[in-house]
C-alpha positions, 0 to 999 in steps of 0.5 A: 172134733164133733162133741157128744151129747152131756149124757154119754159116758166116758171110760177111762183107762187111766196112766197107771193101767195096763190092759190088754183085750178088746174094747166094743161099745158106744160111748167115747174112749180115753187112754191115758195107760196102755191098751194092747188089742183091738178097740171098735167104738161109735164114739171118740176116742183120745188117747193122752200124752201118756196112753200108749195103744198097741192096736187097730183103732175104729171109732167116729173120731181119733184124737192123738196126744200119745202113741198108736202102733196099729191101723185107725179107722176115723169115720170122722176125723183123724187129729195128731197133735203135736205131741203124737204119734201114729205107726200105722195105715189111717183111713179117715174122712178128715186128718190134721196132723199138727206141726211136730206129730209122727205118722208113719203110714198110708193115708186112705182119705173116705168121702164125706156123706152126701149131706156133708158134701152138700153143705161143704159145697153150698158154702164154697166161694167161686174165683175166675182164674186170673181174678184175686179172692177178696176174702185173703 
């Protein structure tokens, strides 16, 4: 996941917070209580293995350790780590989900800028078929 600069801030739902509402703003999210609503942010959002969220999620980035029932929206990159769990429809330009996390689903996969595309292609190695790639 894509860092942010030292100078932006975190808000922080700690694990013995409970709220419900809707969160808008521009800097990065971290729950680690329970959050019911709706959460829109240009920033990241890290949901800790005691943050629970019952809501529809859009932020640039969606770490999950914890729980969403509710569709995410990752304009960057989706991760479900082993300990997470996800109820809901992701739309999201890149997803890892790791061995032992739950999603349960439909997957909606954005296509990348075209300044991604480019550097992502640029960087591709070409194989005849019938020929071994050297680089395994």
């Amino acid at each position: 996941m894509e860092k942010r600069k030292a100078n932006d801030s975190t808000s922080v739902l700690s694990n013995k917070v409970k709220f419900e509402g809707e969160i808008h703003g521009d800097e990065d999210f971290h729950v680690e209580g329970y959050f019911k609503g709706a959460i829109k942010i240009t920033g990241n959002i890290f949901v800790g293995r005691s943050g629970v969220v019952q809501a529809d999620v859009e932020a640039d980035n969606v770490v999950i350790q914890g729980k969403i029932n509710g569709n995410v929206v990752a304009r960057k990159q989706l991760e479900i780590q082993s300990s997470g769990q996800l109820l809901g429809d992701c739309t999201a330009q890149s997803i890892d989900i790791k061995e032992g996390a739950v999603f349960d689903g439909r997957l909606n996969m954005l296509q990348p800028s075209a300044a991604s595309t480019s550097s992502v292609a640029s960087s591709a190695t070409a194989v005849k078929p019938g020929a071994k790639n050297q680089s395994s």
